[in-house]
VOGU-3710 file (C-alpha; in Angstrom, 3 decimals, decimal comma):
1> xxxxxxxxxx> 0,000/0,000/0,000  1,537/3,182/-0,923  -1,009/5,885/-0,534  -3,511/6,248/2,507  -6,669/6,333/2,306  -9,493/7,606/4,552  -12,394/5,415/3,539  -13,748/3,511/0,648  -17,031/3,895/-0,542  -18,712/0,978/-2,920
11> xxxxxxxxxx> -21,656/1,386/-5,118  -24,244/-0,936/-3,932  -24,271/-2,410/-7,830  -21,028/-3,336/-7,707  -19,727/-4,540/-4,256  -20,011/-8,435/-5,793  -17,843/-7,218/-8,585  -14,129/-8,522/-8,703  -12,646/-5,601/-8,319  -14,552/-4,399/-5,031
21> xxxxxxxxxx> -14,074/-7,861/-3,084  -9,914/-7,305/-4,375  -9,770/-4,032/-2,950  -11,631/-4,624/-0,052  -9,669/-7,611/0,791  -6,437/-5,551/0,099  -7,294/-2,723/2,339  -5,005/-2,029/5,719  -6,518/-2,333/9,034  -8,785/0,762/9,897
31> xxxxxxxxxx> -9,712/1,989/6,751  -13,792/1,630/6,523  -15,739/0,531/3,613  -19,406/1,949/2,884  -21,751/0,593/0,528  -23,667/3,699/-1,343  -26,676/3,412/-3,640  -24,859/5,772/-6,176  -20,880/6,809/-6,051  -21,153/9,903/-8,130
41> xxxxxxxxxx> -22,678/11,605/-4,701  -19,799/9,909/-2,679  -17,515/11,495/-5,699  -18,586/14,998/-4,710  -16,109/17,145/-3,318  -16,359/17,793/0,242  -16,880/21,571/0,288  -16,505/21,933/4,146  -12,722/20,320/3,644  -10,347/22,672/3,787
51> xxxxxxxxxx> -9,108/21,225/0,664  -12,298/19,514/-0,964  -9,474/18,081/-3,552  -6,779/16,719/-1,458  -9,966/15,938/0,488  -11,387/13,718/-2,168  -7,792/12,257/-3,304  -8,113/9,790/-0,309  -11,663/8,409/-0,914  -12,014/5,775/-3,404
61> xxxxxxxxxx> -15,297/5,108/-4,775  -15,574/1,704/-6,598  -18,742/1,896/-9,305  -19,935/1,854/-12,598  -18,705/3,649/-15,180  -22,226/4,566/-16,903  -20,271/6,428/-20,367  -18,143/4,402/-22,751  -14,714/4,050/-22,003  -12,537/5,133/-24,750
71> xxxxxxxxxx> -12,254/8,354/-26,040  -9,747/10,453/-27,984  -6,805/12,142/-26,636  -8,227/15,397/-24,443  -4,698/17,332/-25,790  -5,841/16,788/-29,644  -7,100/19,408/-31,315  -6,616/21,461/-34,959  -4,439/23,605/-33,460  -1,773/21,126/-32,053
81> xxxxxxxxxx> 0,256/18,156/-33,484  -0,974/14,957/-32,187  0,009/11,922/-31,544  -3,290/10,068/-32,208  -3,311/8,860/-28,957  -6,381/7,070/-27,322  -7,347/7,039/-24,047  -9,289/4,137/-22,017  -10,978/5,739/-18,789  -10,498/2,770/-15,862
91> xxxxxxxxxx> -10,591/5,462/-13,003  -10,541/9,012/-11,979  -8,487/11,653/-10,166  -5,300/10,401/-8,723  -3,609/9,607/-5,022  -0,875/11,802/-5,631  -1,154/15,560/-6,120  1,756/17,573/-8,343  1,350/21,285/-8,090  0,708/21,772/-11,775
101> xxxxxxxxxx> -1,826/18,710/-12,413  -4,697/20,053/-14,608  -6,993/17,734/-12,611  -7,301/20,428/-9,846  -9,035/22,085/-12,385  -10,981/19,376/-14,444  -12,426/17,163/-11,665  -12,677/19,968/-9,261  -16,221/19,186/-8,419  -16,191/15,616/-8,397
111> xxxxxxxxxx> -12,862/14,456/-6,484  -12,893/11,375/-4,994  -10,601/8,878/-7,009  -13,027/6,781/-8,900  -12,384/2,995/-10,000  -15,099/2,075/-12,128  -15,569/-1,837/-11,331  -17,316/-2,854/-14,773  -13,806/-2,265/-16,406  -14,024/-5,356/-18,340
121> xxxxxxxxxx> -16,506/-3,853/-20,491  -13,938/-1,727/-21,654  -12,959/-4,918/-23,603  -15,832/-5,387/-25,824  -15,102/-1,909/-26,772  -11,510/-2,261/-27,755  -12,838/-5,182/-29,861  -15,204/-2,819/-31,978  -12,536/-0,562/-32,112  -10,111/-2,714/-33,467
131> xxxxxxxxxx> -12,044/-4,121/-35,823  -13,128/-1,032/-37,558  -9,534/-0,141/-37,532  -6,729/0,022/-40,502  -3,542/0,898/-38,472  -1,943/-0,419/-35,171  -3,575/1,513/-31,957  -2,300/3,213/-28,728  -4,407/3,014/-26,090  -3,364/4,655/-22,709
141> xxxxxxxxxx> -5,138/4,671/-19,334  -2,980/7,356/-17,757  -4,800/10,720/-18,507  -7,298/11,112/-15,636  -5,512/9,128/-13,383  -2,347/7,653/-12,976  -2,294/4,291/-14,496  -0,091/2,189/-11,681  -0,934/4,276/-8,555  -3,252/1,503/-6,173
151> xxxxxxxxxx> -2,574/-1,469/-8,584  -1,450/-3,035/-5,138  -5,204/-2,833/-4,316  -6,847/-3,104/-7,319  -4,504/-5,169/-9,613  -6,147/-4,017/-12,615  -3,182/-3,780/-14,457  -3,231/-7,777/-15,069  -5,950/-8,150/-16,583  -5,366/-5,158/-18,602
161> xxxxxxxxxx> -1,789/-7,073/-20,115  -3,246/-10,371/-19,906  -6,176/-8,946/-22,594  -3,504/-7,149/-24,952  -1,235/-9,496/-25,446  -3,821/-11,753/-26,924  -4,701/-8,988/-29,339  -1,801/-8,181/-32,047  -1,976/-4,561/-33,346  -3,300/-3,341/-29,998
171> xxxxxxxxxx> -0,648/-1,531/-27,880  -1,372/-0,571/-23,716  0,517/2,315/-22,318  0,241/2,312/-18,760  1,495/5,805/-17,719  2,795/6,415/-14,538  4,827/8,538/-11,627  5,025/5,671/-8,842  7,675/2,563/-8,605  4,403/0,407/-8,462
181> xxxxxxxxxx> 5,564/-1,994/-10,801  5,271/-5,565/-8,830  2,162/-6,576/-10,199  3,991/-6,903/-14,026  6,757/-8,686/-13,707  5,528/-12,284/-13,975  3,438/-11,231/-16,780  4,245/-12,312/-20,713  3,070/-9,300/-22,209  4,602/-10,565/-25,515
191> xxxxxxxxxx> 5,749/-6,975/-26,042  2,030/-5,339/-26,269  2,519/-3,519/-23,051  4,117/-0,112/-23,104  5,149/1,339/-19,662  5,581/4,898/-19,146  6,873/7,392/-16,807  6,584/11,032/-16,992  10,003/12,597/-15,406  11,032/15,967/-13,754
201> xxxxxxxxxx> 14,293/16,958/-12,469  14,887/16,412/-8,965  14,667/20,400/-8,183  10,949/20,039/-9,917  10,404/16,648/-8,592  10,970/18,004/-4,393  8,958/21,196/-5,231  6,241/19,736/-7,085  5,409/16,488/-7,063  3,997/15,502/-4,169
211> xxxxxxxxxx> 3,820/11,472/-3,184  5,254/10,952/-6,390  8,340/8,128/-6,947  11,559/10,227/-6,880  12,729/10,530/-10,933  15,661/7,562/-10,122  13,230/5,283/-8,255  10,691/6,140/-11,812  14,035/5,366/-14,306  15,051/2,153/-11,943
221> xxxxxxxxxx> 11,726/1,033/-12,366  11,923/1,341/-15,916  14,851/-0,893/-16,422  12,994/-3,698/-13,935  10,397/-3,608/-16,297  12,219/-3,601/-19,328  14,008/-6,554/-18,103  10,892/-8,519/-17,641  9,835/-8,040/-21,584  7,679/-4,696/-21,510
231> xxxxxxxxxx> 8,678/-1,604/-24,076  9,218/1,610/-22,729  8,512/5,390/-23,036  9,142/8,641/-20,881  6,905/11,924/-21,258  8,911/14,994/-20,364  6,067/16,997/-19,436  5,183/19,366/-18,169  8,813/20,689/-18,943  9,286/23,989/-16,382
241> xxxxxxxxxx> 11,313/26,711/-17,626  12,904/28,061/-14,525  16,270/29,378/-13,802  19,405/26,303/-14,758  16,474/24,666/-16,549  18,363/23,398/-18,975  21,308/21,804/-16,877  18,386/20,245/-14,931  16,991/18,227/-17,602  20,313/17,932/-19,282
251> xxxxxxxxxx> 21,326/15,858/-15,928  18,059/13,869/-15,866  18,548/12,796/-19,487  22,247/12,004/-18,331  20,510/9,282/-15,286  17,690/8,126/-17,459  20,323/6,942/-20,250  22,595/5,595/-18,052  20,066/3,400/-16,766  17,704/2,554/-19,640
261> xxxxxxxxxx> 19,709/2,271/-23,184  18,533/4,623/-25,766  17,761/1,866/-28,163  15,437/0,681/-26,242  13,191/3,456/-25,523  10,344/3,490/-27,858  10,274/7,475/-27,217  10,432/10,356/-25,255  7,753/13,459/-25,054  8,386/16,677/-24,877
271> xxxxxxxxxx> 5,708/19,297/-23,481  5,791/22,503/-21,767  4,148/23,710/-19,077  0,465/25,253/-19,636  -2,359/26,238/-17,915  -5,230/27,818/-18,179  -6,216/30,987/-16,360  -8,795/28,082/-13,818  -6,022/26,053/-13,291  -3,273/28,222/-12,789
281> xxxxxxxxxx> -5,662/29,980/-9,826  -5,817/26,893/-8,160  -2,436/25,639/-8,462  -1,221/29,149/-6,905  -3,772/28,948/-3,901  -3,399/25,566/-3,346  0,409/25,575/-3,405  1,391/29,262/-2,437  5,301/28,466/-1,752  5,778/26,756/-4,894
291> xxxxxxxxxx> 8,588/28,195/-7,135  7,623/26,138/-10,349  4,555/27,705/-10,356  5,019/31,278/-10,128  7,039/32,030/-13,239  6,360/35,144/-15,621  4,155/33,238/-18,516  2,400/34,572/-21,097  -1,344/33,842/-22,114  -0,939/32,170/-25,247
301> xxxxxxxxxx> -3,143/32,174/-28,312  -4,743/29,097/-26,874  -6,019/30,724/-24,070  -3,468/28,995/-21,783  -0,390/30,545/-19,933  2,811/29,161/-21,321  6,531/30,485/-20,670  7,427/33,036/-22,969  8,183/31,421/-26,852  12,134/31,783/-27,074
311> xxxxxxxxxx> 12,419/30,780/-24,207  10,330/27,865/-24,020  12,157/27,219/-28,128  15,811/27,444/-26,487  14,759/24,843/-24,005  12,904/22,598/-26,362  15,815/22,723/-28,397  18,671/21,872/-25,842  16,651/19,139/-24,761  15,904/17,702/-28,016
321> xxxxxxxxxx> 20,270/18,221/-28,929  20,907/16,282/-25,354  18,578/13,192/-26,482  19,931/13,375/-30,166  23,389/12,844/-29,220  22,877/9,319/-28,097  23,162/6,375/-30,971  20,825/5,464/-32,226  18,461/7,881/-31,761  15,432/8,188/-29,611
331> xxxxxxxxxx> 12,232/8,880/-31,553  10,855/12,492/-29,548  8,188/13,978/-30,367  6,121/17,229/-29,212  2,981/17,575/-26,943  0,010/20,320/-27,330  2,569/22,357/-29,203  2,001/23,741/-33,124  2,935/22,515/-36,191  4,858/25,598/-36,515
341> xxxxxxxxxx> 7,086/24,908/-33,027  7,224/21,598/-34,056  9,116/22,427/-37,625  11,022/24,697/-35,343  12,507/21,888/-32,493  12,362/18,764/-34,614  13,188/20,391/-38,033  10,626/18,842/-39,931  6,561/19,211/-40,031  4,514/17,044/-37,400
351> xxxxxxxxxx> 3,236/13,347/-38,773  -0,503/13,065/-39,363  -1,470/11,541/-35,875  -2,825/8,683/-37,444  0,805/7,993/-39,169  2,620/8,802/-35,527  0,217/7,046/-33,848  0,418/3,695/-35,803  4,516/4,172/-35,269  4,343/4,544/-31,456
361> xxxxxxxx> 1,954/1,567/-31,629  3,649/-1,054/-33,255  7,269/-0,503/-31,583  9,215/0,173/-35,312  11,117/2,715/-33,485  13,382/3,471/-36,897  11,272/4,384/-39,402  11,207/8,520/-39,147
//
């Protein structure tokens, strides 16, 4: 168990499920469980918490998921390259709590960290979608929650690997800022699992990233799992731009690819830090002290603050020399950024997502 929680809360229509009795039976000593004809009103934030979200962060409510469970990327857009990137919903909101996460803002209102306990139907799903498909597919789980945080209790990610490596031209990414790896590493995944971990510099990681893995426990944990058969990525992002910025991540990159060879990273994100006038709001009142979060950004054309352009360019750039100088190279590409800072970092225009996306599916790491 690696995060505490103050109470779990089971929808009455699902406390025979699998998932509720694995959880329950998981649970420390102390830690009640109530049984609640509907979890969306046990999701609610708490508004006489001091902190309805940090509040909310340490209630899990196990229940139905009553909306389909794949959707497309919440980044794409016209405006930005993509990676064409889908996302399978399992849960909501997440144990630990980074200064910066956009959650603060997006599930303000309902909180508590959902698991939705009908999961499996996510399956069928995934079979219609693949079916209707013409092009390997990238499916990730770690957008509105993180993918590996409470797999001690819930051990979803099993049955998650167990299901795609039965199905070729399906790829999992299970995205991720814990060490909560145990749970994979008797598993064959026949190389149709993808594990992630977004990384920060230390400086970002002790300011930030609260109940997070530290970025060498994240990079050890890649090489475990790489070990046991499983591809791997890393998502720099959200990439800060504060002061020795770019000897920070120049040293990370240094640890992560002394650790995990280049050739065998399938690729590496880049992103900048952006948020939205909601978001940034409650970031600042909710973490007052916190240097990364009080730098002089602009409000982009997007209608999100983002650091100044040449700045945020020069960084992009020395990251992007840093990763190019290892042989061979590391496939990177750019997150909620244009097609026009895209030509500028990588030197070339973005792939249609559908072409990037079948790439970063099918683990051809070489071909552009």
């Amino acid at each position: 168990m690696r995060f505490e929680l103050d109470a779990v809360y089971v929808e009455e229509e699902m406390r025979a499920t699998a998932l509720a009795r694995r959880v329950i039976a998981a649970l420390p000593p102390g830690v009640p469980v109530y049984h609640v004809p509907d979890g969306r009103i046990a999701a609610r934030a708490d508004r006489g918490a001091a902190d309805p979200f940090a509040a909310g962060k340490r209630r899990m409510v196990i229940m139905r998921r009553r909306s389909r469970f794949l959707t497309g990327c919440p980044a794409a857009s016209n405006e930005f390259a993509c990676c064409g990137y889908l996302v399978m919903e399992l849960a909501s909101n997440c144990p630990m709590d980074c200064g910066y996460c956009f959650l603060q803002e997006f599930v303000a209102d309902n909180p508590g960290f959902q698991v939705y306990a009908n999961y499996a139907d996510a399956f069928a799903e995934l079979d219609r979608v693949q079916a209707a498909a013409d092009r390997p597919l990238r499916i990730g789980t770690g957008e509105l929650a993180d993918s590996l945080a409470f797999d001690s209790l819930t051990g979803m990610s099993r049955d998650l690997v167990r299901y795609f490596a039965g199905r070729a031209g399906l790829t999992l990414e299970l995205k991720t800022k814990t060490d909560e790896i145990e749970n994979l590493l008797d598993l064959d995944s026949r190389g149709r699992t993808l594990v992630s971990w977004t990384l920060s510099p230390e400086r970002v990681f002790r300011s930030s990233e609260h109940r997070t893995a530290s970025p060498s426990a994240r990079i050890a944990a890649a090489r475990r799992v790489l070990e046991a058969g499983y591809r791997v990525g890393f998502h720099l992002d959200p990439i800060i731009a504060c002061d020795g910025a770019d000897r920070d991540y120049s040293a990370l990159l240094d640890e992560l690819f002394a650790t995990v060879p280049a050739a065998r990273i399938e690729f590496i994100s880049l992103g900048g830090l952006r948020m939205t006038p909601g978001l940034r709001a409650a970031a600042r009142r909710r973490f007052p002290r916190d240097p990364m979060l009080l730098g002089e950004e602009v409000l982009a054309p997007d209608g999100r603050y983002r650091a100044f352009a040449p700045l945020r360019m020069r960084l992009y750039e020395a990251i992007n020399r840093r990763i190019a100088r290892e042989k061979p190279g590391v496939r990177v590409y750019l997150c909620m950024e244009s097609a026009a800072t895209y030509r500028r970092v990588l030197g070339a225009a973005p792939p249609a997502p559908a072409a990037l996306g079948a790439r970063l599916a099918d683990g051809n790491r070489r071909d552009g």
